[in-house]
C-alpha positions as CSV (number, residue, x, y, z in Angstrom):
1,X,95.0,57.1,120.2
2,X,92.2,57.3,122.8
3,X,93.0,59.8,125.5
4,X,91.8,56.9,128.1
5,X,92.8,53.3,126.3
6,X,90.1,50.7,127.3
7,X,92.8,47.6,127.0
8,X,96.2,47.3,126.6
9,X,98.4,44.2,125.4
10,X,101.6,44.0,124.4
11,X,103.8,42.2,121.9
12,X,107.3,40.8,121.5
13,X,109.2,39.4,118.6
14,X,112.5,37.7,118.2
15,X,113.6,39.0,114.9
16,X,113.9,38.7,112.3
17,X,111.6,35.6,111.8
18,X,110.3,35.1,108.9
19,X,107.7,32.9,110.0
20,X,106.6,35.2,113.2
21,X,107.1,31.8,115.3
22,X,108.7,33.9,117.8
23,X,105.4,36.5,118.1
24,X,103.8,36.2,121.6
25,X,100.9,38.8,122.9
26,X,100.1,38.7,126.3
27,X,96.7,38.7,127.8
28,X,94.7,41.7,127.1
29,X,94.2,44.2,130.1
30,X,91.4,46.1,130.3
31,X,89.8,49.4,132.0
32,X,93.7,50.3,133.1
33,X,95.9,53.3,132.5
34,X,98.5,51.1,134.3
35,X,98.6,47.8,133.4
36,X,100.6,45.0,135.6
37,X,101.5,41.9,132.6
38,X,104.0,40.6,134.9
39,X,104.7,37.8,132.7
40,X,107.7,36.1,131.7
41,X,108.5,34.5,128.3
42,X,111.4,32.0,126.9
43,X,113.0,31.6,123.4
44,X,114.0,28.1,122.9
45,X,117.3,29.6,120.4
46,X,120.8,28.5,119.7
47,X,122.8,31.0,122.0
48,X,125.1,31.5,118.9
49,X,121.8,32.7,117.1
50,X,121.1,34.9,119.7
51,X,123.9,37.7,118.8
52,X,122.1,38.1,115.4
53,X,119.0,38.8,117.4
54,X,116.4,41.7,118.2
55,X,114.0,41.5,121.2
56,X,111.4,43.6,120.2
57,X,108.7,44.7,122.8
58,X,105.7,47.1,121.9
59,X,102.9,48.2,123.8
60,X,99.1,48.8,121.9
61,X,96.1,50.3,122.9
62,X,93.6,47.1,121.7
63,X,90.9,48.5,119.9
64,X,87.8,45.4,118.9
65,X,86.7,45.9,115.1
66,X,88.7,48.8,114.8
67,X,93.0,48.9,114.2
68,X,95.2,48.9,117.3
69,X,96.8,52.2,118.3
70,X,100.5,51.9,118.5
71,X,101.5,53.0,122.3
72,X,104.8,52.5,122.4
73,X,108.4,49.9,122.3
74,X,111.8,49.1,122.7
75,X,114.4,47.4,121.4
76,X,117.0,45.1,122.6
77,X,119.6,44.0,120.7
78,X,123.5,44.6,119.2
79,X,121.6,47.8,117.3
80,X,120.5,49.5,120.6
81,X,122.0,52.1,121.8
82,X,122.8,53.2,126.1
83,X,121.0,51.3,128.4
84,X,119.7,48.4,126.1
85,X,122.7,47.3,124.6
86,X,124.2,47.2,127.9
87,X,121.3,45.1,129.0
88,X,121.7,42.7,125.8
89,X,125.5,42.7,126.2
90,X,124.7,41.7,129.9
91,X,121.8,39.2,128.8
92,X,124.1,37.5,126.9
93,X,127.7,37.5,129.4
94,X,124.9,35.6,131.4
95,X,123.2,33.4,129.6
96,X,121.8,31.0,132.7
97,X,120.8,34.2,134.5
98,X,117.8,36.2,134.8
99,X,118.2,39.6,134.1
100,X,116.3,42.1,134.9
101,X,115.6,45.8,133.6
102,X,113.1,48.2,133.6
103,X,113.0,50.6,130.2
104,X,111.5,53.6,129.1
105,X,109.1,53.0,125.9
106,X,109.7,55.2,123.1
107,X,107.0,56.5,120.6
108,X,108.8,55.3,117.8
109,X,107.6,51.8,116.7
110,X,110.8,49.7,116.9
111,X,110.7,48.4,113.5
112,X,108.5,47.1,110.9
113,X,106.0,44.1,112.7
114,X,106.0,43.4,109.0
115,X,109.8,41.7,109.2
């Protein structure tokens, strides 16, 4: 990982998905240690589907011609654990609400992108 990343992007996934229909990146910011995305995103899902679901968020340093280092993630879901099943459980008590967390990323990739 470079010491100073050039760009960052970050991904999410609604798995599993077989297809990756559900993989969105946002725009690439570069020349930033802290990036702002500030961007919001919507899965068009059956909210019965949605208990069987992971949101999966990961952050990459974006590297051109070469492979992207792996910055960081998190998980929300019904396999979380503390603070992010409570904000799953609360996403879905509320499903017409916006809700709103901030998270700590972990250095752990959150599962395999490969699923």
């Amino acid at each position: 990982v470079d010491l100073c990343p050039s760009s960052l992007l970050f991904l999410r996934y609604l798995k599993p998905d077989e297809n990756k229909k559900s993989k969105h990146k946002t725009a690439v910011k570069k020349k930033t240690l802290n990036p702002e995305f500030n961007e919001e995103f919507c899965y068009d899902i059956k909210y019965a589907d949605l208990t069987k679901k992971t949101l999966e968020v990961t952050v990459w340093d974006y590297d051109i011609g070469k492979s992207n280092d792996f910055i960081g993630g998190v998980s929300l879901g019904i396999n979380a654990n503390g603070e992010r099943l409570k904000h799953w459980f609360d996403c879905l008590k509320n499903k017409d609400k916006k809700i709103e967390r901030w998270h700590t990323l972990t250095n752990e990739l959150p599962g395999s992108l490969n699923d």
